[in-house]
Steps between C-alpha positions, in 0.01 A plus 500: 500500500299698765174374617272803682213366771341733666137552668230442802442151400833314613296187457521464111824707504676243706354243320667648157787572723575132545396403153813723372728352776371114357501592178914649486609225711368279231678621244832564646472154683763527796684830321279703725646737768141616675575842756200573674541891671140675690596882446321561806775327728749764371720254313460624152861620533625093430373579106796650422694222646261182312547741206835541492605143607602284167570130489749318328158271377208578283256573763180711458368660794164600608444797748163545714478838629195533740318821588744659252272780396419594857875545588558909501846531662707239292324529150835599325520089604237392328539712191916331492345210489218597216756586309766223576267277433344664150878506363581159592368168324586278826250676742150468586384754729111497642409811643183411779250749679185526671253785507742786430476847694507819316909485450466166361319497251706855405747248411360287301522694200892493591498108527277401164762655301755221563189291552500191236135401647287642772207417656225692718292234757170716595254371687253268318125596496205438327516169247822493509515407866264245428683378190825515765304275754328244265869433365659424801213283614565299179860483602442331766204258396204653651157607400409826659104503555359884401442575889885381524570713210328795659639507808827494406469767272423721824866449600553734218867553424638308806634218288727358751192416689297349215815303418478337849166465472505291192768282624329405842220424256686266289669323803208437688320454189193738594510792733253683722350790391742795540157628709501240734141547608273742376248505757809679749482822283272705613435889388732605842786281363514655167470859617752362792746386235426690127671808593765328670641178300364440138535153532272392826257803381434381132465151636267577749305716207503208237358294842225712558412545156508094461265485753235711299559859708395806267788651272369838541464487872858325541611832315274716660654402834831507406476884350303600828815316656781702339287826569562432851886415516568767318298769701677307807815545404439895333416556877771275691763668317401830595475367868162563533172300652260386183229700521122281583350692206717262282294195636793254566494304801753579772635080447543550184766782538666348771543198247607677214714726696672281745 
């Protein structure tokens, strides 16, 4: 059997990562021979050894190769073992990527062919984040309050984060606001910080917005904002001075530039 995880959101992928690992070790009891192997640490090369080791006992084995897709220079490796494995009714092998570059995902197509089941992790958006958040919550006995909800939902598809979140929520049984005081954002922090991290800028935008600033001017500001980094930087890269007719302040492209 060959298991194929792959995609930006390792959260949920390593979470259906372990559930294969549990769930085989369940059912062979201790008749389990686990190889773990990251393709990335140039070791792929053992396969043909785990492969073509036999026991004189009944003993299944499961293979986790990590970053397998990404691995260019030794994918005659992982293909051995896609087919080893697809031949033989002993082996488990779980193929496991991230976000794949351009060769990558090339060989996917190669992969779902011995592939018995495969399984893309994108990012979650929309209801389906939410769906994702208000689950976990429940998991782990809490009652997410909508302003909760919302902010959390600006964390978009860092899970990882969320995850910790939740669970410093559940131990401490309540949790600050993940915008620890509204009244510190100010319009300067969020056109400090928007451009810059997407975390401390949409929390500083859902702060001023909670405290009853205008939508439209809050965008209004923020498209006057970009305007202005990106006429900074069409000059800075040519290595010339930004003209006064553009009507940015001399501190503001020393800050942008430095």
């Amino acid at each position: 059997m060959i298991y194929l995880l792959y995609g930006s959101d390792t959260y949920r992928s390593r979470q259906k990562l372990n559930e294969i690992i549990v769930g085989h070790r369940k059912k062979a009891g201790g008749n389990l021979n686990f190889h773990r192997i990251d393709a990335e640490s140039g070791h792929p090369v053992q396969l043909k050894n785990i492969f073509d080791t036999t026991s004189l006992f009944s003993v299944k084995k499961l293979i986790l190769i990590e970053n397998a897709l990404s691995y260019g220079a030794g994918w005659d490796d992982i293909t051995y073992a896609a087919k080893s494995a697809r031949d033989s009714s002993d082996t488990i092998l779980v193929l496991w990527d991230r976000e794949l570059s351009a060769g990558g995902k090339k060989r996917i197509q190669e992969v779902l062919e011995y592939a018995t089941k495969a399984y893309e992790f994108k990012p979650l958006t929309g209801a389906f984040l939410r769906s994702w958040i208000l689950e976990e919550a429940r998991k782990r006995g809490l009652q997410l309050s909508p302003q909760e909800l919302s902010e959390l939902e600006l964390l978009g598809g860092d899970l990882w984060g969320t995850a910790n979140f939740l669970e410093k929520m559940a131990i401490a049984g309540a949790a600050p606001s993940l915008i620890k005081n509204s009244n510190e954002s100010n319009i300067f922090h969020l056109g400090d910080t928007f451009f810059v991290s997407q975390r401390s800028g949409l929390r500083h935008l859902l702060g001023l917005i909670q405290r009853g600033e205008d939508e439209f001017n809050l965008f209004s500001y923020l498209v006057g904002r970009a305007r202005s980094i990106l006429a900074i930087c069409h000059f800075f890269e040519r290595r010339k001075p930004v003209p006064a007719n553009q009507g940015i302040h001399p501190f503001v492209v020393k800050k942008i530039t430095s």
